[in-house]
N, C-alpha and C positions, 0 to 999 in steps of 0.2 A: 545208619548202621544196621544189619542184619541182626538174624537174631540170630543166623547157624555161626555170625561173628562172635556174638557177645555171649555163647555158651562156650564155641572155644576158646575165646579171651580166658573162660572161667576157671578152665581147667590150665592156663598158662604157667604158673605155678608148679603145681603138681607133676607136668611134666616135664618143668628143669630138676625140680627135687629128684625124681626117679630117675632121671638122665644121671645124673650125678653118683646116686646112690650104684645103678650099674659102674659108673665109670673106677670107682672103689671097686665094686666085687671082682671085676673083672682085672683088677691090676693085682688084686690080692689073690684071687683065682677062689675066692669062695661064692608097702604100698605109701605111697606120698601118701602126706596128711590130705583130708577133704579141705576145701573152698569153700565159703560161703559165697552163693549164687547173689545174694543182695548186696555184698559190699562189692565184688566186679558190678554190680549191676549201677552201685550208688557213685563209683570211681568214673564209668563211662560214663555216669549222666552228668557227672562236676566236670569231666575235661571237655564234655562236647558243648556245655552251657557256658561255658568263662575258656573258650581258644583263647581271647587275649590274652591273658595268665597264665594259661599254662606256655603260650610260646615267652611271654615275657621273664618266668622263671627257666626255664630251658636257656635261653639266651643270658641270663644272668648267671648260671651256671656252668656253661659252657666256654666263658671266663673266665672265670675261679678254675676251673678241671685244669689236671695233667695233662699236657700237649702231646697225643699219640703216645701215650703209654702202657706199654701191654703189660697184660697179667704175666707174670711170671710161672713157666710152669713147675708142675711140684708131684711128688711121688707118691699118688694115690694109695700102693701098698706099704706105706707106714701110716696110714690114716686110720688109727683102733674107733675113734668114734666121731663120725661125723654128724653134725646139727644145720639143717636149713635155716640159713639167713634171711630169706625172703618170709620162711615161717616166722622167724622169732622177730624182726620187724611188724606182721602183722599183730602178731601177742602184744608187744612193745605200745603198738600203735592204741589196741584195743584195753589194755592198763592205764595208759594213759589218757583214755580220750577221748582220742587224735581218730580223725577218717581212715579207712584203710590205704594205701600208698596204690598210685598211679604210675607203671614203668611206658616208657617212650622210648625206642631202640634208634639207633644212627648205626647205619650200617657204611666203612669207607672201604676201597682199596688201596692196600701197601703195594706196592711194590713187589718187597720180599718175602712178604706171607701171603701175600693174597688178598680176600675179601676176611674183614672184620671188623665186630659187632662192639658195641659198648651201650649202655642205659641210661638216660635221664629219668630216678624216680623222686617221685612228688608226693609228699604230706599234704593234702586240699587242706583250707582255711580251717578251722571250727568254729565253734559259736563264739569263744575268749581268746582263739589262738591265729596266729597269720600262717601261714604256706610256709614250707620248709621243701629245701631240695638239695639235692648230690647229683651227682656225676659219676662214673665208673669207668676205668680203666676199659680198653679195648682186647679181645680175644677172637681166636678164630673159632670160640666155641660158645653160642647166646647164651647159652644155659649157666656157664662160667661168668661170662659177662653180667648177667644179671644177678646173680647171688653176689658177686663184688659192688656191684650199686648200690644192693639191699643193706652190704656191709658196711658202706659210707656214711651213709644217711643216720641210720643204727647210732653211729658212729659221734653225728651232728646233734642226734635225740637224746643221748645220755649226758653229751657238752651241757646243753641248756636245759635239762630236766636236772642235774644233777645227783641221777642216777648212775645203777651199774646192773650189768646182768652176774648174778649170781651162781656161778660155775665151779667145775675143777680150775678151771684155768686160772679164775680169779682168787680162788686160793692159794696157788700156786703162788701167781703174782704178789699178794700179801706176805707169804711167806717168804720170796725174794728181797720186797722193801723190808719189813722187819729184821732181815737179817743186815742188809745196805745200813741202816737205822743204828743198829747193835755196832758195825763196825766203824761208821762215823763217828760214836761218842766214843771208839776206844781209839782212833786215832785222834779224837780232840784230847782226850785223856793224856795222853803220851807225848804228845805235844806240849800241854801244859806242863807236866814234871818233868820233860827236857829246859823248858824256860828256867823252871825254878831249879835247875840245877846248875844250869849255866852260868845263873845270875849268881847261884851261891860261891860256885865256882871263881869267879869273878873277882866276889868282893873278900873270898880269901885270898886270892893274889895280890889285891890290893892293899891289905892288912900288913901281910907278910912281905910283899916286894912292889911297894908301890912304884919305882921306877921301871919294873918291864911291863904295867897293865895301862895302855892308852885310855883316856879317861874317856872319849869318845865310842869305844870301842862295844859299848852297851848298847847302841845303837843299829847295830848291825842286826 
């Protein structure tokens, strides 16, 4: 591998983030984070030193993936604040750890859209930890493509870390389940003092006119 490869490998990153970040300004009508040059540097020397592995996870992955499933597109001008996935992965990776992540692109052609891209990325081994990998949806735009990889994988590291990333969002989310939470015990609530009404219901009928209450009829 070159090396005028493996300095633009370095910057790969940085400019799907900025691709991105344009693709918002521009929908809305209003600089990537730096790289570390040694973990591109320490990713290229693990995938070129262990091919078998890496193509054995790629192919075991590629398995597990979604059969030709494209990203769905979405309306960049409602997007108030976007956060790189492929950045908060490498964070993710670097809290944890874990090597920085390895993407591998497969490029097909559809038919009906044409030529599109999707990513195989890779968590290398660590010293206590095995290889972790995703797969990503396919899009006519890499830059899309790979921030959906990054997404996956993210995705796979929080499973088995049991972690979470710390956001509005997941605030949000808490606040949706506590609420979900709050009205499960009021519909178990309401539920039980219909039982106990019923049944009282019941056994004064029973009391007062035990020939119109079916004795079976508790059962229901």
């Amino acid at each position: 591998m070159s090396n005028s490869n493996t300095f633009q490998d370095t910057y790969e990153e940085a400019a799907s983030v900025e691709h991105i970040r344009a693709l918002i300004a521009e929908a809305r009508g209003d600089g990537p984070d730096p790289i570390s040059v040694a973990d591109r540097l320490r990713q290229e020397r693990w995938a070129s030193e262990n091919p078998d592995e890496v193509a054995r996870l790629i192919s075991n992955t590629r398995r597990r993936g979604s059969t030709d499933e494209m990203i769905p597109d979405r309306d960049w001008s409602k997007v108030a604040d976007w956060r790189s996935r492929q950045t908060a992965l490498r964070q993710l990776c670097k809290e944890l750890s874990r090597p920085a992540p390895y993407y591998q692109i497969q490029t097909r052609d559809f038919t009906i859209v044409g030529i599109v891209h999707r990513f195989f990325v890779l968590i290398p081994p660590g010293l206590r930890t095995g290889a972790l990998s995703a797969v990503g949806r396919f899009s006519t735009d890499p830059h899309l493509a790979r921030e959906d990889a990054a997404a996956k994988i993210i995705r796979v590291f929080l499973e088995i870390s049991g972690k979470h990333l710390d956001d509005y969002n997941y605030d949000l989310l808490n606040e949706a389940l506590t609420l979900n939470y709050e009205l499960q015990w009021e519909i178990r609530a309401v539920k039980s003092s219909y039982r106990e009404l019923r049944s009282s219901y019941r056994y004064a009928l029973r009391c007062n006119s035990p020939d119109l209450v079916d004795s079976d009829s508790d059962s229901s």
